[in-house]
C-alpha positions as CSV (number, residue, x, y, z in Angstrom):
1,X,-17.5,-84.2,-58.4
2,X,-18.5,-85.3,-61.9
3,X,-19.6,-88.8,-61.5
4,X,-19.7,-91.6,-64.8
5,X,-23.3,-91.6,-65.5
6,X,-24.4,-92.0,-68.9
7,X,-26.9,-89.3,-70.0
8,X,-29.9,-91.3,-69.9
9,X,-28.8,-92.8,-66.1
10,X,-28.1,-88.7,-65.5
11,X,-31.6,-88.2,-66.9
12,X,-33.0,-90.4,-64.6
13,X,-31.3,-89.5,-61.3
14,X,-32.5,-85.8,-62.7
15,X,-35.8,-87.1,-63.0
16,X,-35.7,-88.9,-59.5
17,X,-35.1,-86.0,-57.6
18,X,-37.7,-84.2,-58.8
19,X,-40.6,-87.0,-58.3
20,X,-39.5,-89.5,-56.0
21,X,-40.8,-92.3,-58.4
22,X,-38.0,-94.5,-59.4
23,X,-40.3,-96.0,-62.3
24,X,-41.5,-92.9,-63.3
25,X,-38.0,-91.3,-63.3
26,X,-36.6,-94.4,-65.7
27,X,-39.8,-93.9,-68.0
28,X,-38.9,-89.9,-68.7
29,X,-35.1,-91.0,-69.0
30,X,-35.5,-92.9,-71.8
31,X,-35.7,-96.6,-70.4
32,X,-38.6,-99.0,-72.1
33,X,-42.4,-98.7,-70.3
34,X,-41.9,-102.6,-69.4
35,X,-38.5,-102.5,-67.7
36,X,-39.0,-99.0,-66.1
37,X,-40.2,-100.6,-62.9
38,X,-37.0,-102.9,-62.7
39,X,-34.8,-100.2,-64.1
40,X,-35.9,-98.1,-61.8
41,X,-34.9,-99.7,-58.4
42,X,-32.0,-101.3,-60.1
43,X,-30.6,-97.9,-61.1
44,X,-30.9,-96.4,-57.4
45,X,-28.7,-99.6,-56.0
46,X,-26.0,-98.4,-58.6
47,X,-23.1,-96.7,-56.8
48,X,-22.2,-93.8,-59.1
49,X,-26.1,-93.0,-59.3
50,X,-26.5,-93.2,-55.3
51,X,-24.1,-91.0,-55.0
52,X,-24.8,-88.5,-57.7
53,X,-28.6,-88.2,-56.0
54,X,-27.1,-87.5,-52.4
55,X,-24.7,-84.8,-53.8
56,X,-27.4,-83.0,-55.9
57,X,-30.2,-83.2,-52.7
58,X,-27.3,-81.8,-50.4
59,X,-26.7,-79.1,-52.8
60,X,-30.5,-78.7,-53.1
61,X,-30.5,-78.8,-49.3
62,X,-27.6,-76.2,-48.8
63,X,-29.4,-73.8,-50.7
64,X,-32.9,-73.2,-48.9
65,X,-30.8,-72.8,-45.8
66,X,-29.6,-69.6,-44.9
67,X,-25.6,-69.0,-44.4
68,X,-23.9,-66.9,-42.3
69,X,-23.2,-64.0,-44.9
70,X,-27.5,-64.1,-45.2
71,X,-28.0,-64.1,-41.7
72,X,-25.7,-60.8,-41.4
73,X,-27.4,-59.3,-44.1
74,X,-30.9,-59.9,-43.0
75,X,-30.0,-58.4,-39.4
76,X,-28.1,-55.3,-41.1
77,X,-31.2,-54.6,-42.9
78,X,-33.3,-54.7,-39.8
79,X,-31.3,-52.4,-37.8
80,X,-30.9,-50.0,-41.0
81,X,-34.6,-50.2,-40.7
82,X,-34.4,-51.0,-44.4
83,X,-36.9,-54.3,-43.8
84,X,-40.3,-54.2,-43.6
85,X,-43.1,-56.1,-42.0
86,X,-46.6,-56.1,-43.2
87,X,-49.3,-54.9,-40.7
88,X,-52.8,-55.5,-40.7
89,X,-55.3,-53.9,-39.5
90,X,-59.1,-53.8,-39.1
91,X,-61.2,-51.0,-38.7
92,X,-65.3,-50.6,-39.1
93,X,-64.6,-49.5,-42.8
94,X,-62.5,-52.3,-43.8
95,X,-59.5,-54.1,-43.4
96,X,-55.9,-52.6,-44.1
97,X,-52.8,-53.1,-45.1
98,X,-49.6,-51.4,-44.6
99,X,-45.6,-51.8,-44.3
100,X,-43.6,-50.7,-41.3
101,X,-39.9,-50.8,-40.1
102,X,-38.9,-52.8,-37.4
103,X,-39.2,-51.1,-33.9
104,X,-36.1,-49.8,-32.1
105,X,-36.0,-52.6,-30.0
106,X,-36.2,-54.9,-32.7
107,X,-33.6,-52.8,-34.8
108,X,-31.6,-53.0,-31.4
109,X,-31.8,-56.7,-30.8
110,X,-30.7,-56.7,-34.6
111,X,-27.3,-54.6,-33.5
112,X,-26.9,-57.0,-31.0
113,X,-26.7,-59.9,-32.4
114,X,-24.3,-58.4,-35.5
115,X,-22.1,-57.2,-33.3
116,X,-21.9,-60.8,-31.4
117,X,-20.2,-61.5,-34.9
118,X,-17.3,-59.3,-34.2
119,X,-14.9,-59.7,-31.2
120,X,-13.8,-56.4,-29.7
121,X,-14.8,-54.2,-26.9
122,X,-15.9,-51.2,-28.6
123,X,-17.1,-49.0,-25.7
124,X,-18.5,-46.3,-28.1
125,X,-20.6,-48.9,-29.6
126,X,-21.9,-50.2,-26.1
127,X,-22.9,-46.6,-24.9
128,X,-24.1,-46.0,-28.2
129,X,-26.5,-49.1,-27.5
130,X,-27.1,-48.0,-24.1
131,X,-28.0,-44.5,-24.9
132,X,-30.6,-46.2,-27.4
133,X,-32.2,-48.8,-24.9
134,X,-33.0,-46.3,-22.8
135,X,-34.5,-44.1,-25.9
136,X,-36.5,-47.1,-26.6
137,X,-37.1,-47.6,-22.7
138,X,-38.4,-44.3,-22.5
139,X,-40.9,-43.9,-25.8
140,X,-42.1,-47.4,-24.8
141,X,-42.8,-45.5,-20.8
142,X,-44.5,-42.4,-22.7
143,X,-46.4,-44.5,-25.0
144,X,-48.0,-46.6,-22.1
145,X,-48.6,-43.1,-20.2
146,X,-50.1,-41.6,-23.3
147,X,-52.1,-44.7,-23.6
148,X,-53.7,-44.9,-19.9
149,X,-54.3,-40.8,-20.2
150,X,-57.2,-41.6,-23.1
151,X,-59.0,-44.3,-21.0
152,X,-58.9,-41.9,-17.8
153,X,-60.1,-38.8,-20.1
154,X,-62.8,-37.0,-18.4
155,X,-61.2,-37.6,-14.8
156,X,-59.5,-34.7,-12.7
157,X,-56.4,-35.5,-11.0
158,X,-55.4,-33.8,-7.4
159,X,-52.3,-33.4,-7.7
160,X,-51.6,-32.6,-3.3
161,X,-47.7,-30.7,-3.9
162,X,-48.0,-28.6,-0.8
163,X,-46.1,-30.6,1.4
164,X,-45.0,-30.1,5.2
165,X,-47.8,-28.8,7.1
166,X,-48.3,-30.1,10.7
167,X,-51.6,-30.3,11.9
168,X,-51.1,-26.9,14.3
169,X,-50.2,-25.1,11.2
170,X,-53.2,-26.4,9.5
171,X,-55.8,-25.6,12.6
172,X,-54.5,-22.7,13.0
């Protein structure tokens, strides 16, 4: 809503916003370097000003904060695996850099929460995300038992699969 502000009081609410200083603000908008104290805090009692800085902070305000359509779109790239986190690593040589894509759990958790966007009760869809828990349940089991396999390296394992003997079939 266009508000009736002359150019230098627009110049000044401009100027506001950006510093904060109501003196400095009428100074850069024009007004004289002796009444831009008075000017100043005069000009943010004036109605029409007021209310032109509140309309321009809460458009300011609206947009560093994410809408919906955003938040959708940042989740559909995560499960896509299309976003990428930066890893860091450090190794004897050096420190390094890379970019990976989200994990499947991550890109799962992603799903879930579009699809929290969109009544229905697609069963397809919730097998589908079933099928791909347990995926993810599985590499996560492998990756633990791959990792516990190094640290017991150079260990045998007696593995005892000859079941059901009594102790007369074994003495005798």
């Amino acid at each position: 809503m266009t508000r009736k502000l002359t150019p230098k009081q627009r110049k000044f609410a401009d100027e506001y916003i950006k510093s904060g200083n109501a003196a400095d603000a009428a100074r850069k908008a024009g007004y004289s370097e002796h009444s831009a104290r008075s000017v100043g805090q005069e000009n943010l009692t004036k109605p029409d000003i007021k209310q032109y800085i509140e309309e321009q902070m809460a458009e300011i305000a609206s947009k560093r904060i994410m809408d919906a359509t955003e938040a959708v779109e940042l989740l559909t790239r995560i499960a896509r695996g299309e976003e990428k986190e930066t890893v860091i690593s450090s190794t004897p040589e050096g420190i390094y850099e890379s970019q990976k894509e989200a994990d499947l759990k991550t890109r799962i958790s992603a799903v879930k929460e579009i699809l929290k966007r969109y009544p229905g009760d697609d069963r397809l869809v919730k097998a589908q995300i079933r099928k791909a828990e347990a995926e993810a349940d599985i590499a996560e089991d492998k990756a633990k038992e791959a990792r516990n396999s190094d640290s017991s390296e150079g260990q045998t394992l007696i593995v005892d699969d000859v079941g059901g003997m009594d102790d007369e079939d074994a003495s005798g």
